[in-house]
VMD Tcl script that draws the C-alpha trace (Angstrom):
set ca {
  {-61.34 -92.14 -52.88}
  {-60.61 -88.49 -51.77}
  {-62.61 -85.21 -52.77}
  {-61.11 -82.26 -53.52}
  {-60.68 -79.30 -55.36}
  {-57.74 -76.62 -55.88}
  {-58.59 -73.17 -56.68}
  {-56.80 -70.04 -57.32}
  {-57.61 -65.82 -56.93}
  {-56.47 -63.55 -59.47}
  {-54.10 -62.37 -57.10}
  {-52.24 -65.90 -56.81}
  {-53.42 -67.28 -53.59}
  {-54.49 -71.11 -53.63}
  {-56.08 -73.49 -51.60}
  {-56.85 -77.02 -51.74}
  {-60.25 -78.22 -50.47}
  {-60.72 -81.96 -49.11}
  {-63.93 -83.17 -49.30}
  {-66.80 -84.01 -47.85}
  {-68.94 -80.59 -49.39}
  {-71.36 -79.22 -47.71}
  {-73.76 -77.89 -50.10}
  {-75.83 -74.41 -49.73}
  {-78.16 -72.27 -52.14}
  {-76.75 -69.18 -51.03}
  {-73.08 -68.20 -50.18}
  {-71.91 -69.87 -46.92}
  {-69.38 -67.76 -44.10}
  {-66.09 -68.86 -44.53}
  {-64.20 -70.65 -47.80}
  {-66.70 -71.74 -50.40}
  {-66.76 -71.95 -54.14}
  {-69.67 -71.72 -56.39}
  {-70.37 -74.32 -59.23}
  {-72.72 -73.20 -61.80}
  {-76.28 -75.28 -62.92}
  {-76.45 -77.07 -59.90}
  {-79.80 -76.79 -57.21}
  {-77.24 -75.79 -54.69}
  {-74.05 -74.40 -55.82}
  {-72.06 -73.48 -53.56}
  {-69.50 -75.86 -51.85}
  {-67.87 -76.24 -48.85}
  {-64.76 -78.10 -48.20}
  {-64.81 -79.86 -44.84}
  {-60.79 -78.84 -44.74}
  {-58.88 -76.19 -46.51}
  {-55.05 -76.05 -47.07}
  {-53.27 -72.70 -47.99}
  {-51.04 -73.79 -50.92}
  {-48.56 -71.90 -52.84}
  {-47.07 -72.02 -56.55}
  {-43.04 -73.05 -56.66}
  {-40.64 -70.54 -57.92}
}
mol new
graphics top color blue
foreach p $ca { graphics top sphere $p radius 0.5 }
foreach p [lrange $ca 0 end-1] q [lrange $ca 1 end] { graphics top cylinder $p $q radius 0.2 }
display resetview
């Protein structure tokens, strides 16, 4: 089974994360995303793909 994640920035731009996460407490460099109530919430994919919506 495969991790992952897809998110999006108000300004369109998407990625898709693959998983394994690396976990931190406080924001990481690079491409992260933050999950509320957890000890440590921000996540790290271990590879990120640029994806973009079809027109």
């Amino acid at each position: 089974m495969m991790d992952l994640v897809i998110f999006r920035l108000p300004d369109g731009r998407a990625w898709m994360g693959e998983g394994p996460f690396a976990e931190a407490a406080e924001p990481p460099e690079g491409v992260a995303f933050y999950i509320n109530d957890f000890p440590k919430p921000w996540k790290t994919p271990a590879r990120v793909v640029s994806v973009s919506q079809a027109h």
